[in-house]
Biopython code that builds the backbone (N, CA, C, O; Angstrom):
import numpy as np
from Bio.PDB.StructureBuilder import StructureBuilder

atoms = [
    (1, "UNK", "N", (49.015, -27.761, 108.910)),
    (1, "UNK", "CA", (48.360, -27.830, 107.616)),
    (1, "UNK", "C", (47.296, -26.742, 107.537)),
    (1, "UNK", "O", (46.559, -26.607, 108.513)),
    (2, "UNK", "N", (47.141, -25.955, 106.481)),
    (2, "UNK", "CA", (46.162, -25.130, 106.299)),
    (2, "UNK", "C", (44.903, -25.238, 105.063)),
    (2, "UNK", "O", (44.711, -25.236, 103.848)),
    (3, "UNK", "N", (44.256, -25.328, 106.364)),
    (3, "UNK", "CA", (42.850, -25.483, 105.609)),
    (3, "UNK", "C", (42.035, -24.928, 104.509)),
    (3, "UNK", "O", (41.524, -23.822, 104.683)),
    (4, "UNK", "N", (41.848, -25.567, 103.387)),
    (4, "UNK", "CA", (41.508, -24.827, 102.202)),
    (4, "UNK", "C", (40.014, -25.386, 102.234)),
    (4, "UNK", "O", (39.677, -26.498, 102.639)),
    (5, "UNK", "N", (39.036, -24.195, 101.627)),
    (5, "UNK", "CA", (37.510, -25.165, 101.764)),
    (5, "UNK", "C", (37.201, -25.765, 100.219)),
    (5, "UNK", "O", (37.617, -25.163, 99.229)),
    (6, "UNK", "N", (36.635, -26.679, 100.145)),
    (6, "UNK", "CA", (36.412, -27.614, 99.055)),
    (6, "UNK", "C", (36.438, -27.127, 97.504)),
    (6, "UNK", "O", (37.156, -27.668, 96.663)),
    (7, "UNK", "N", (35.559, -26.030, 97.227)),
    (7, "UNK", "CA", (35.502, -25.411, 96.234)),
    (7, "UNK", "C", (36.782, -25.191, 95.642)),
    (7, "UNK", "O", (37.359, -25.475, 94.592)),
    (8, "UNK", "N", (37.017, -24.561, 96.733)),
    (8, "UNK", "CA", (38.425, -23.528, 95.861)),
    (8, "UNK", "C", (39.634, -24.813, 95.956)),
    (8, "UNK", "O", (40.512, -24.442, 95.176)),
    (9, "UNK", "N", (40.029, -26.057, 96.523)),
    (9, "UNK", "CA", (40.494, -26.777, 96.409)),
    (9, "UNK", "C", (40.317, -27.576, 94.837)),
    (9, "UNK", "O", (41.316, -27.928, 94.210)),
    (10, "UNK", "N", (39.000, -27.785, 94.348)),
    (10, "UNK", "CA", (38.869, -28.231, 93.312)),
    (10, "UNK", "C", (39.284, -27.168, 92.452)),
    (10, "UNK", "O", (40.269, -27.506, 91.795)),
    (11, "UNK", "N", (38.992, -26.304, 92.279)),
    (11, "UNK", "CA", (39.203, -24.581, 91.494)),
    (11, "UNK", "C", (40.978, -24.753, 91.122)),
    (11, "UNK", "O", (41.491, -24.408, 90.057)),
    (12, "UNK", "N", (41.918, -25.552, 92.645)),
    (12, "UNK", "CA", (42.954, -25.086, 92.316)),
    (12, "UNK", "C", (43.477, -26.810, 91.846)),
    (12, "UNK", "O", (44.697, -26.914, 91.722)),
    (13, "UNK", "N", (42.928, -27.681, 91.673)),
    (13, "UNK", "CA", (43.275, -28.833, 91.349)),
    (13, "UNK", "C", (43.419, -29.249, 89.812)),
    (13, "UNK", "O", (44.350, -29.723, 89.161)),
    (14, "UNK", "N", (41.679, -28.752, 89.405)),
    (14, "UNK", "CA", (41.785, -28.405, 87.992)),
    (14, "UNK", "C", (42.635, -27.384, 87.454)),
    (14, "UNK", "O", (42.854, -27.542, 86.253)),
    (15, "UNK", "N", (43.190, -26.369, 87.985)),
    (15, "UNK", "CA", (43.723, -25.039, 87.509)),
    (15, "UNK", "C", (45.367, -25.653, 87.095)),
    (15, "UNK", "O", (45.903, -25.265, 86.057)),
    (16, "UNK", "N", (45.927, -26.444, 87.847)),
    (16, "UNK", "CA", (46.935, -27.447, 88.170)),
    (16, "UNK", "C", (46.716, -28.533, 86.757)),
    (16, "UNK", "O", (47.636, -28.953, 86.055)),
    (17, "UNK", "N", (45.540, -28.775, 86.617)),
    (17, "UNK", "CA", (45.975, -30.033, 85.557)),
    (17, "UNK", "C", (45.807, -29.505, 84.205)),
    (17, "UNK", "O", (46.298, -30.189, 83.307)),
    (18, "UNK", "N", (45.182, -28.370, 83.865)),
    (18, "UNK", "CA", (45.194, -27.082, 82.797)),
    (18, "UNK", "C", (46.873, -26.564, 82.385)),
    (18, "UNK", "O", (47.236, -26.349, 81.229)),
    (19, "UNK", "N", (47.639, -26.448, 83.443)),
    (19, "UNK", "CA", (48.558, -25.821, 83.764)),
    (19, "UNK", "C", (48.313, -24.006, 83.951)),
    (19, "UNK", "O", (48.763, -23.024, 83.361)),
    (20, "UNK", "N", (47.724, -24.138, 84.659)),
    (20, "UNK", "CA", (47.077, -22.649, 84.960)),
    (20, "UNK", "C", (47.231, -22.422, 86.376)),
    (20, "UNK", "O", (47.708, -23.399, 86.954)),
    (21, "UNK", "N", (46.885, -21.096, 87.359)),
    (21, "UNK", "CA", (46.749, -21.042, 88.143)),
    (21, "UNK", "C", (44.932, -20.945, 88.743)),
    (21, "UNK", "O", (43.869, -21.020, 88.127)),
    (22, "UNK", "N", (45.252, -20.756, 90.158)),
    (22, "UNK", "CA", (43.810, -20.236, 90.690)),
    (22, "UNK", "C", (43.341, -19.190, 90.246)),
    (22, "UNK", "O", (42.193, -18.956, 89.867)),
    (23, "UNK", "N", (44.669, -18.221, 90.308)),
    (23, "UNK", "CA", (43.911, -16.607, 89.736)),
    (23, "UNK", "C", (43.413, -16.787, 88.330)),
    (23, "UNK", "O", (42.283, -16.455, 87.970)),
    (24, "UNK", "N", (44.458, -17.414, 87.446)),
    (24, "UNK", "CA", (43.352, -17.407, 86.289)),
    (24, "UNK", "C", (42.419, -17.670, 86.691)),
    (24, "UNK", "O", (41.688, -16.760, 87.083)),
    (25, "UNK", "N", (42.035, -18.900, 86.779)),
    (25, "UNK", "CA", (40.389, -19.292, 86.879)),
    (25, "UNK", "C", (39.444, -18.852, 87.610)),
    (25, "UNK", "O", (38.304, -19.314, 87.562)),
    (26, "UNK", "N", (39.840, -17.818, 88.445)),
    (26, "UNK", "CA", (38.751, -16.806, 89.084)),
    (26, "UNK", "C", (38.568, -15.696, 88.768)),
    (26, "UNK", "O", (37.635, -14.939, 89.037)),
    (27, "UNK", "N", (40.131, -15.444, 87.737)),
    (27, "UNK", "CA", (39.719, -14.249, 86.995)),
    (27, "UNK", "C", (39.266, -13.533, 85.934)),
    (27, "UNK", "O", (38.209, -13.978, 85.485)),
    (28, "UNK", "N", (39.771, -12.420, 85.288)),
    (28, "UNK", "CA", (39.079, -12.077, 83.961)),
    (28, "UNK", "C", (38.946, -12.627, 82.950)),
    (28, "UNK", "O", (37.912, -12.717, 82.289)),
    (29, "UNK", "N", (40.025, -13.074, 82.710)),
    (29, "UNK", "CA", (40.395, -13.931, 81.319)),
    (29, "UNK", "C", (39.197, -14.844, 80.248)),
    (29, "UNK", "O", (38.750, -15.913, 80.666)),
    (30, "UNK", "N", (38.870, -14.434, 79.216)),
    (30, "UNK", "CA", (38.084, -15.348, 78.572)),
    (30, "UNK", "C", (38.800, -15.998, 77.603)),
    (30, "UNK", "O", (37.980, -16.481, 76.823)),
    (31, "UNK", "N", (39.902, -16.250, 77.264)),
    (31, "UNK", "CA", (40.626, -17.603, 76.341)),
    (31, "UNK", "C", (40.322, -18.543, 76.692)),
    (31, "UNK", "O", (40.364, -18.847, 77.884)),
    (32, "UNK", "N", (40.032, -19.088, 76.034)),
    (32, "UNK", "CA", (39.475, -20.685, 75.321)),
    (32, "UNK", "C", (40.103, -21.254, 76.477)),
    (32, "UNK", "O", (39.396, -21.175, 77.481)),
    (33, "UNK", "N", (41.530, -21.957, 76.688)),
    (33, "UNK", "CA", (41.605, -22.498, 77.658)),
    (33, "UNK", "C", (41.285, -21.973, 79.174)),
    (33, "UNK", "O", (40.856, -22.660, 80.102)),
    (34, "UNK", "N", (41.536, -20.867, 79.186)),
    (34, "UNK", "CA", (41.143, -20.545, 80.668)),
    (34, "UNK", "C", (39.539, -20.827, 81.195)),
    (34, "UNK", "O", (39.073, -21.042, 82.314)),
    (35, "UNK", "N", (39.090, -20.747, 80.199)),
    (35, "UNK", "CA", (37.276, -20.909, 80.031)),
    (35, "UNK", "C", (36.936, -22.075, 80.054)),
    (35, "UNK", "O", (36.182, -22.240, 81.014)),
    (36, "UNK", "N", (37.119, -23.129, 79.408)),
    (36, "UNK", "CA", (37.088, -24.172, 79.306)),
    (36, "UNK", "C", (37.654, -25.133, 80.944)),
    (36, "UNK", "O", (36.964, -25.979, 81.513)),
    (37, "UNK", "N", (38.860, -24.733, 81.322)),
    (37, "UNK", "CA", (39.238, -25.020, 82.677)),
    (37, "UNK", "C", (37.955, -24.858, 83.924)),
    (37, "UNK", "O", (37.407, -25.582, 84.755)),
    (38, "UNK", "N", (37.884, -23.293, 83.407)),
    (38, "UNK", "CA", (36.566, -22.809, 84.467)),
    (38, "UNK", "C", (35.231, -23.493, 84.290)),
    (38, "UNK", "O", (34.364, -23.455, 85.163)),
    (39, "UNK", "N", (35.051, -24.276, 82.846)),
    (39, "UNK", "CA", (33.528, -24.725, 83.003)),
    (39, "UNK", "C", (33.760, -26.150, 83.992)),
    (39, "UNK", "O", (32.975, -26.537, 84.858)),
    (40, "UNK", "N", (35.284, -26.912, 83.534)),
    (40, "UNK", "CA", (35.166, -28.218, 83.980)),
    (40, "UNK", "C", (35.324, -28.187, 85.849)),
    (40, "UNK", "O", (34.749, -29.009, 86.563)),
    (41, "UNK", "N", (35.945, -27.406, 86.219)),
    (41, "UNK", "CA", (35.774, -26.808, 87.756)),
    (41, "UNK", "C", (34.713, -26.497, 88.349)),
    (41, "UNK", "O", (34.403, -27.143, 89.350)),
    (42, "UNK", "N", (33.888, -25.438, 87.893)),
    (42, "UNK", "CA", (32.524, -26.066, 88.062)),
    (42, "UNK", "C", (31.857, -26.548, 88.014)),
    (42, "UNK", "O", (30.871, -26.338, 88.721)),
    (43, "UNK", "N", (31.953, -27.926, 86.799)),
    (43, "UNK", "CA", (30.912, -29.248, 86.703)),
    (43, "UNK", "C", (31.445, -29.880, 88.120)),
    (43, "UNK", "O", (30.708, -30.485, 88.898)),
    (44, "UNK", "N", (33.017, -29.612, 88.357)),
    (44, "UNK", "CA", (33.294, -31.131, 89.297)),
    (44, "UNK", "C", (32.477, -30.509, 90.822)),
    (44, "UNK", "O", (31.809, -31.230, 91.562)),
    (45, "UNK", "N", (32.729, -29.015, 91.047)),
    (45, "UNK", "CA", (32.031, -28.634, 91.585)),
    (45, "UNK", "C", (30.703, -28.759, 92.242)),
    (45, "UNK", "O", (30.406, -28.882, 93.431)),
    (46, "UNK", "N", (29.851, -28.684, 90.971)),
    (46, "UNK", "CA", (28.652, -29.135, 90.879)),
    (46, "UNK", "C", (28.625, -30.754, 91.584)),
    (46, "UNK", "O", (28.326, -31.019, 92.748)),
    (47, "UNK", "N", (29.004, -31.658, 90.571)),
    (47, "UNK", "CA", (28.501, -33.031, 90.882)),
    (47, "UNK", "C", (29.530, -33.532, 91.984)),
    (47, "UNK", "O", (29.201, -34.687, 92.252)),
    (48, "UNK", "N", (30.447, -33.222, 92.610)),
    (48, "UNK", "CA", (30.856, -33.867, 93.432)),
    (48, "UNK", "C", (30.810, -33.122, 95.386)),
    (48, "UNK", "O", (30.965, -33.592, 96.513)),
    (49, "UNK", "N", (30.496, -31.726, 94.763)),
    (49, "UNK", "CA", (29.925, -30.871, 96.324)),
    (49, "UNK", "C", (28.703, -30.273, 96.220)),
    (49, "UNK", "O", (28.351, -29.180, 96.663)),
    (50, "UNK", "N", (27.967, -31.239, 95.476)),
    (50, "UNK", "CA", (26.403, -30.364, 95.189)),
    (50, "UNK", "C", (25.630, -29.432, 95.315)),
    (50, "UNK", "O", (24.423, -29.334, 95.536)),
    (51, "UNK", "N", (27.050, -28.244, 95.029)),
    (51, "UNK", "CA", (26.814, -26.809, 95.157)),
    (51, "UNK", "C", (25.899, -26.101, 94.567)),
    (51, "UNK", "O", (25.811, -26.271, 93.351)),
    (52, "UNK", "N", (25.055, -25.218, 95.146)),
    (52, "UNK", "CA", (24.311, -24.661, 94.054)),
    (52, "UNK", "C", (24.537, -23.855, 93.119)),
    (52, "UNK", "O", (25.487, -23.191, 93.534)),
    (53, "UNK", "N", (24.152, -23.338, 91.695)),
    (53, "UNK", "CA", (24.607, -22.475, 91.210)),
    (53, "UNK", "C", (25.197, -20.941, 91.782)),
    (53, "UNK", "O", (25.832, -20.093, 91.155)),
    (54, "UNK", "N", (24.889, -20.937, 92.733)),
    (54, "UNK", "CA", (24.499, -19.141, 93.135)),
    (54, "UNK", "C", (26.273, -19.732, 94.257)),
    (54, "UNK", "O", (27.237, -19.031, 93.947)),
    (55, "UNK", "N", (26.504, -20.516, 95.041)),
    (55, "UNK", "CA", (27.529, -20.828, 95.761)),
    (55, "UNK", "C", (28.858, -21.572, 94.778)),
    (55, "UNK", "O", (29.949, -21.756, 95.318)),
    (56, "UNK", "N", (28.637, -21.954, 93.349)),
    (56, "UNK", "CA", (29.610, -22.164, 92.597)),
    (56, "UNK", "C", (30.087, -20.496, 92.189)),
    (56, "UNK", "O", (31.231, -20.074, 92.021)),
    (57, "UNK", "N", (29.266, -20.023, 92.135)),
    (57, "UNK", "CA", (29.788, -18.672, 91.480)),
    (57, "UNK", "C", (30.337, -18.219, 92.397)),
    (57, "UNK", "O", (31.530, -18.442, 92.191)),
    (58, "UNK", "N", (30.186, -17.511, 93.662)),
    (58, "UNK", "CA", (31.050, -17.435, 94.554)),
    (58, "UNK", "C", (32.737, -17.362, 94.731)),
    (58, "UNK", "O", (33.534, -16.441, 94.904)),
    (59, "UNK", "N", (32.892, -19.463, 94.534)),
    (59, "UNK", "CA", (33.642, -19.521, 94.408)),
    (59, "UNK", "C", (34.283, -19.409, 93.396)),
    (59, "UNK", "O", (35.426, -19.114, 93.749)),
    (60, "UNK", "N", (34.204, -19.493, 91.942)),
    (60, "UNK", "CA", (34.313, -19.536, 91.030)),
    (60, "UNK", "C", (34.584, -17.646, 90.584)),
    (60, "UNK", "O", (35.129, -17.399, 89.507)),
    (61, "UNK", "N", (34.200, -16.611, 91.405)),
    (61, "UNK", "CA", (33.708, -14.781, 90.898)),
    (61, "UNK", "C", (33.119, -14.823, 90.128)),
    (61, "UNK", "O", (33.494, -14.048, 89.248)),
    (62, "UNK", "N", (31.814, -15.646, 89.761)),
    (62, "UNK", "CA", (30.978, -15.507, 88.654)),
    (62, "UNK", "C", (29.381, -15.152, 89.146)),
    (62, "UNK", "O", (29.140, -15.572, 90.277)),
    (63, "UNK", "N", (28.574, -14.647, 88.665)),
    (63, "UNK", "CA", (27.397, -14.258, 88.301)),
    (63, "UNK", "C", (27.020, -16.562, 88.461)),
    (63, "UNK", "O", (27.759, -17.496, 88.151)),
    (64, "UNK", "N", (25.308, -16.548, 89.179)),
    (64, "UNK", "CA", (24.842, -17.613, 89.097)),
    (64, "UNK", "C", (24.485, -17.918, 88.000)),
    (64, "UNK", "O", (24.156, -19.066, 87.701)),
    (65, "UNK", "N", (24.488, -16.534, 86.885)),
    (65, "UNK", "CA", (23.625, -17.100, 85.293)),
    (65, "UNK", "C", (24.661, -18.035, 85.144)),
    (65, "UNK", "O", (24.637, -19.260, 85.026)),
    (66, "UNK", "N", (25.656, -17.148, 85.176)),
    (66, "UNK", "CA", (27.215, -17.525, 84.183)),
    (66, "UNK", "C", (27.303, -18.955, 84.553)),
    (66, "UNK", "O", (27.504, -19.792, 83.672)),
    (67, "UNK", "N", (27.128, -19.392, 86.149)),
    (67, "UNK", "CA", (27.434, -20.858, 86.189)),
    (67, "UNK", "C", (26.757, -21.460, 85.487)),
    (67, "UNK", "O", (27.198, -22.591, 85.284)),
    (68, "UNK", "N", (25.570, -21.166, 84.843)),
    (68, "UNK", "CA", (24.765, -22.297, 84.538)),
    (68, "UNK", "C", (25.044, -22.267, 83.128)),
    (68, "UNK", "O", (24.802, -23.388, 82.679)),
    (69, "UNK", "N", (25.419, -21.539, 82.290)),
    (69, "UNK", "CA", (25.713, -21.507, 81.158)),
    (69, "UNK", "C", (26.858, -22.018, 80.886)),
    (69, "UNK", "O", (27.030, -22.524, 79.776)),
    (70, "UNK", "N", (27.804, -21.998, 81.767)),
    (70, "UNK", "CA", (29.040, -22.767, 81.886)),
    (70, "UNK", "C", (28.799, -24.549, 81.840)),
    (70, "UNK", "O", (29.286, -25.416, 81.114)),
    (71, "UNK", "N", (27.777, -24.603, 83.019)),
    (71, "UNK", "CA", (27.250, -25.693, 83.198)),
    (71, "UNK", "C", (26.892, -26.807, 81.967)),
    (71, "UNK", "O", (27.236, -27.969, 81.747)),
    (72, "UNK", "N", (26.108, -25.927, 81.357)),
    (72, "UNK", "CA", (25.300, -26.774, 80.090)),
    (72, "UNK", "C", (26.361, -26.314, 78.950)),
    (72, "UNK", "O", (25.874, -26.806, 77.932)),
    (73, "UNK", "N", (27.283, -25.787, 78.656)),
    (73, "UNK", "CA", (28.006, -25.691, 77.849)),
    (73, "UNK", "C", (29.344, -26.762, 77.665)),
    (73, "UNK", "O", (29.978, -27.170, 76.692)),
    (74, "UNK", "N", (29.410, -26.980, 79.113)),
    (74, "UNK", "CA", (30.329, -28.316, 79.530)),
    (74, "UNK", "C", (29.727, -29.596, 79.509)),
    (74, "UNK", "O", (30.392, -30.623, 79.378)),
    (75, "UNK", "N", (28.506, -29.578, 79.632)),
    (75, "UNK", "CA", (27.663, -30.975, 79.406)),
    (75, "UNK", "C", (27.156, -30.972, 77.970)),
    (75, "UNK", "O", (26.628, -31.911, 77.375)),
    (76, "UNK", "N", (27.460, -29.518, 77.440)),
    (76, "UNK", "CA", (26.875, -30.278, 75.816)),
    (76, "UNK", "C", (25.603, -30.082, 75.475)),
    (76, "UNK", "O", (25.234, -30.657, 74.451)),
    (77, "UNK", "N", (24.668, -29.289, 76.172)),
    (77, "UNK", "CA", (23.364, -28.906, 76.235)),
    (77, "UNK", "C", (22.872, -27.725, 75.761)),
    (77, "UNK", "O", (21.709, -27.468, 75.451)),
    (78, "UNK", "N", (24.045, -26.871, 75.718)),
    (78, "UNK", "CA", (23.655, -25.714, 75.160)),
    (78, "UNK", "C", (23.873, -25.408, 73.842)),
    (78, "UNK", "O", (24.574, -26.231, 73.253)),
    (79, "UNK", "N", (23.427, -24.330, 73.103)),
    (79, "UNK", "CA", (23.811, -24.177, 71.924)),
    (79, "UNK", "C", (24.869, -22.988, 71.895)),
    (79, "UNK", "O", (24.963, -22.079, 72.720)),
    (80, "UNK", "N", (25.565, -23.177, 70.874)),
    (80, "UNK", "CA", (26.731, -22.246, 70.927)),
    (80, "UNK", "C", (25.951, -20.417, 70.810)),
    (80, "UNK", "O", (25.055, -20.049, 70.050)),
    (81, "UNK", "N", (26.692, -19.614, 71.838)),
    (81, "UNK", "CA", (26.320, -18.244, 71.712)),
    (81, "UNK", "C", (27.447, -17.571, 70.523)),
    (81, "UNK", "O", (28.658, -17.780, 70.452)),
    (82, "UNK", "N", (26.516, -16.635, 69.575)),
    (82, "UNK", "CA", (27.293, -16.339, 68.649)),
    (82, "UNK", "C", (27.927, -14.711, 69.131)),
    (82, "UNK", "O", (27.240, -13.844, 69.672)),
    (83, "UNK", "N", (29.346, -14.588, 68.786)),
    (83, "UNK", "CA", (30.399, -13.722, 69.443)),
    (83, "UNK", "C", (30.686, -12.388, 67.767)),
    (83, "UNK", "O", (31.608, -12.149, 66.988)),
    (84, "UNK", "N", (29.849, -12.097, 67.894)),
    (84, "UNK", "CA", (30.241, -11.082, 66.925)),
    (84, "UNK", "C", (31.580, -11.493, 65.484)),
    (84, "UNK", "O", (32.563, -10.833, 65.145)),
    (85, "UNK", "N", (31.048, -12.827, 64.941)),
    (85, "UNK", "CA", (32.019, -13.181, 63.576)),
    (85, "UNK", "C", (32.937, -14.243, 64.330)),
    (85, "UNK", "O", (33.652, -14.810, 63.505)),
    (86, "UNK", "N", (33.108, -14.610, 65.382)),
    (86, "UNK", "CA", (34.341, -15.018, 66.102)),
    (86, "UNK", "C", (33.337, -16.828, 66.694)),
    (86, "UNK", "O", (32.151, -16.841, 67.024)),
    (87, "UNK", "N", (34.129, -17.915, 66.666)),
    (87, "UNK", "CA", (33.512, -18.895, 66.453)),
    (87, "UNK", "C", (33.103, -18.880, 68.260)),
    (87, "UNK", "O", (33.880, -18.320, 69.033)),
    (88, "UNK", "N", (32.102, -19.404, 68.662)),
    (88, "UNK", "CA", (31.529, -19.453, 69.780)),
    (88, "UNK", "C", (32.279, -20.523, 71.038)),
    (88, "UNK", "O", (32.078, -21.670, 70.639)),
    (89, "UNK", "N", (32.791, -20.553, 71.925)),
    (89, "UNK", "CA", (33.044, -20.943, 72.747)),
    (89, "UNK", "C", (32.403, -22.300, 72.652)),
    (89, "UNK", "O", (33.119, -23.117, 72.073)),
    (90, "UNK", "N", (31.408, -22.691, 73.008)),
    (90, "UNK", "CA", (30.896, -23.360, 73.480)),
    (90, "UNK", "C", (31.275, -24.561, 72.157)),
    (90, "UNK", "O", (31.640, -25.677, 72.527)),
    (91, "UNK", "N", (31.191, -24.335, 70.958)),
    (91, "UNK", "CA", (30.833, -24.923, 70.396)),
    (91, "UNK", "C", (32.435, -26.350, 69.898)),
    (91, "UNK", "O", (32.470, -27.299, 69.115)),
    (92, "UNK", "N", (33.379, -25.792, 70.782)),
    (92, "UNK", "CA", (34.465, -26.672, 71.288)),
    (92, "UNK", "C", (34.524, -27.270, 72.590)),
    (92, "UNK", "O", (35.605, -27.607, 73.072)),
    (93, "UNK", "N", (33.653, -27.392, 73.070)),
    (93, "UNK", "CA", (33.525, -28.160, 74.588)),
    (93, "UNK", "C", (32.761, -29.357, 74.288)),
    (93, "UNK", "O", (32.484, -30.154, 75.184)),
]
sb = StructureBuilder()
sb.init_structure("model")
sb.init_model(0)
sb.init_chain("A")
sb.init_seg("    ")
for serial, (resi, resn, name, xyz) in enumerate(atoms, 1):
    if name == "N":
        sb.init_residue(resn, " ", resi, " ")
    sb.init_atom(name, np.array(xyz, "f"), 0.0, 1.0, " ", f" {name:<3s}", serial, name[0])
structure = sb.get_structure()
């Protein structure tokens, strides 16, 4: 059996119930679903391996801001960032 470490196990669990892969979700892609996949991977992240922001990103290839904006955008805390005319991400999570 080969050992996968926790993060990226959740990364590829959620990526699986999205119907997505790992690479999406670590990679470039900003579509709605791929984004949305990536915030809920790092909440489970967060609350179930009480990772810090700066070690979710990591796993995740993100910047520690980005987790946290991900963070509160998946919990509903943030306010939607406006995208040049184009409806804001956030404001469907």
């Amino acid at each position: 059996m080969i050992y996968e470490r926790p993060g990226a196990a959740i990364v590829r669990a959620v990526a699986h119930r999205h119907g997505l892969t790992f690479a999406d979700l670590v990679g470039r892609s900003q579509s709605r679903k791929v984004v949305i996949a990536r915030w809920e991977a790092m909440h489970q992240i967060h609350v179930e391996l009480k990772y810090s922001t700066s070690l979710i990103g990591r796993v995740v290839r993100r910047d520690h801001t980005t987790v946290i904006y991900g963070l509160r955008c998946f919990a509903g805390q943030r306010p939607p960032r406006k995208r040049s005319g184009k409806k804001a991400i956030c404001e469907s999570a």
